[in-house]
C-alpha positions as CSV (number, residue, x, y, z in Angstrom):
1,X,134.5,63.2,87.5
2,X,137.2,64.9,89.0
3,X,139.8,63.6,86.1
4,X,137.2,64.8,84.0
5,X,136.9,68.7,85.5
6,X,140.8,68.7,85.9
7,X,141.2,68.1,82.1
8,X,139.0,70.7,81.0
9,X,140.6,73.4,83.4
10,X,143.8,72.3,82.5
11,X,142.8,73.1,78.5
12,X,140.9,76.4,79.7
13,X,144.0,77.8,81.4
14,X,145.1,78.3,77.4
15,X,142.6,81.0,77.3
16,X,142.8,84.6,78.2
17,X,140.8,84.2,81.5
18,X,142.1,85.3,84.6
19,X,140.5,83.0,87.1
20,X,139.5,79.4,86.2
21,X,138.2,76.9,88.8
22,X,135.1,74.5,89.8
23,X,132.0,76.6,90.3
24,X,131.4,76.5,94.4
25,X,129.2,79.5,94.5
26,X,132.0,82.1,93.8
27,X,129.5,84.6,92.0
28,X,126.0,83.9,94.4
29,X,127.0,85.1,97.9
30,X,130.1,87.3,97.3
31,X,128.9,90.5,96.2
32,X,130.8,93.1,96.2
33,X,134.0,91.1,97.1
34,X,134.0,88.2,94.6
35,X,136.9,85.6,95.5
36,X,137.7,85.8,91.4
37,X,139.8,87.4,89.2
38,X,138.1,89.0,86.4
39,X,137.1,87.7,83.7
40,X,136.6,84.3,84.9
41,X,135.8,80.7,84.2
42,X,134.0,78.2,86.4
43,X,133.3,74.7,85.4
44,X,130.4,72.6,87.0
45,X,129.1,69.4,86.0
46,X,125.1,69.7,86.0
47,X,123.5,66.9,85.4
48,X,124.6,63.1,84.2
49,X,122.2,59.9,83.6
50,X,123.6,56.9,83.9
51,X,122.2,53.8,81.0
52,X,123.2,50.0,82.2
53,X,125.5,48.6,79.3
54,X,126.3,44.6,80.5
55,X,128.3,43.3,82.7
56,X,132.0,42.8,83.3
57,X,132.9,39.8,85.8
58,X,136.7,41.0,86.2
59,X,135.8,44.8,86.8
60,X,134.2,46.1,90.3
61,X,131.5,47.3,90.2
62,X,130.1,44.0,88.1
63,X,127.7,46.0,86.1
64,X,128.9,48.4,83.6
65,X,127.2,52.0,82.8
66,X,127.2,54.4,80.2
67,X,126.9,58.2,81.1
68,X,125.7,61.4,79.6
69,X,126.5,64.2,81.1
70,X,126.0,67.9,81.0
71,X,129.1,70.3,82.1
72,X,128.6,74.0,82.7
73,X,131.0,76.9,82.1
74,X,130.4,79.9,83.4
75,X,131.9,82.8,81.9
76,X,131.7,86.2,83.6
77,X,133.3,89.6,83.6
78,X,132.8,92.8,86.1
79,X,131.2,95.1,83.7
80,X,131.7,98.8,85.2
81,X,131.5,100.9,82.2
82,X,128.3,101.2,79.3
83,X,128.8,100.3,75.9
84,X,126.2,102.6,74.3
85,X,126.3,104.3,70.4
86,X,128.3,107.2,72.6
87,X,130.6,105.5,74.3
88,X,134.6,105.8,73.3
89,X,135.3,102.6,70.9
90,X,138.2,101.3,73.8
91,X,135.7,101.7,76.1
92,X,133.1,99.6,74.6
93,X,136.0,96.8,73.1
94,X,136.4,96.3,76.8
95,X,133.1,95.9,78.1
96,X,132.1,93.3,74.9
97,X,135.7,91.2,75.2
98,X,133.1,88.7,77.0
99,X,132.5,87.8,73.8
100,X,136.2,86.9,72.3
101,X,136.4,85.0,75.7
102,X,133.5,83.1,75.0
103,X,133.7,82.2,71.6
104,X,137.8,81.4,72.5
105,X,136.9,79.2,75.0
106,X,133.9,77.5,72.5
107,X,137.1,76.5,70.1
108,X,139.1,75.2,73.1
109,X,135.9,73.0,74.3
110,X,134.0,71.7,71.5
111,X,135.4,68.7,70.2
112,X,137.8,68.2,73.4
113,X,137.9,64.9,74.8
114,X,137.5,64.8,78.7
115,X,138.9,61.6,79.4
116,X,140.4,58.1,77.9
117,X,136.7,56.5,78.1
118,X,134.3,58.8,77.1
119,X,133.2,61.4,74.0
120,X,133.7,64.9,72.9
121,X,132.4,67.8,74.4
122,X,129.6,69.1,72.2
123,X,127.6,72.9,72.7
124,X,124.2,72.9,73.6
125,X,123.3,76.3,74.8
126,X,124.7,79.4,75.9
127,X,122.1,81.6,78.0
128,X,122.6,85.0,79.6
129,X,122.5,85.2,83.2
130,X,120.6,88.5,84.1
131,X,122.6,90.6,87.4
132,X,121.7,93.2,89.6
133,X,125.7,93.9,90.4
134,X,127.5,94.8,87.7
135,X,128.5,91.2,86.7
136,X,128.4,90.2,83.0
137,X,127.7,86.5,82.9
138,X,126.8,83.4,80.0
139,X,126.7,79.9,80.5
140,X,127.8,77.8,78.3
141,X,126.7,73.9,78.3
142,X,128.2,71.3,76.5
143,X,127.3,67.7,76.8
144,X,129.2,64.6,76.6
145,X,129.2,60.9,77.6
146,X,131.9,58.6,79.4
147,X,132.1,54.9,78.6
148,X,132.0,51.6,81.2
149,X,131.8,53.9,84.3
């Protein structure tokens, strides 16, 4: 996997997020001092089941596997300012640009092959995260599958 998770950084560093990395816990434990740059984009893989597919004489290990996988992006932004009916319209264009970072990274990711042997990332869900610290967060899952693994 870690071809996999360098090829979809490498394509996310096109978009306008400051910070983009392997989730390691950057948002859970850091509060107020996040080691990020906002906004920010982390990638973990989340779940992958493996399916046996044959076997391959010449290849190590014999048996040959076919995976589907789940990868998560996190997408989050400190939010510091409302965006209610009264706020100033700059004001609120900052505190919703989440959204032009998510749906910019969405036509980055879906379609986007992760690797020589496997599929096309494909959406699944996008869920809010709720926060009790000001941070702005949506995960977005996409799933995919990788070939002879």
């Amino acid at each position: 996997m870690k071809t996999e998770i360098g090829n979809i950084q490498t394509k996310l560093l096109k978009s306008s997020s400051k910070y983009v990395d392997e989730d390691w816990g950057q948002l859970d434990y850091y509060a107020p001092n996040f080691p990020v740059q906002w906004p920010c984009t982390l990638i973990d893989v989340t779940d992958i089941n493996f399916d046996n597919i044959g076997k391959d004489r010449k290849a190590t290990p014999v048996n040959r596997q076919q995976a589907q996988g789940i990868v998560t992006l996190t997408i989050a932004n400190l939010k510091l300012t409302n965006s209610s009916g009264q706020a100033p319209q700059l004001q609120k264009d900052n505190v919703w640009s989440i959204w032009d970072l998510i749906e910019e990274t969405h036509k980055l990711m879906q379609g986007f092959r992760i690797s020589e042997n496997g599929g096309d990332l494909i959406r699944r869900s996008l869920q809010r995260i709720k926060r009790d610290d000001g941070v702005q967060q949506y995960d977005i899952t996409y799933s995919f599958s990788l070939n002879n693994v």
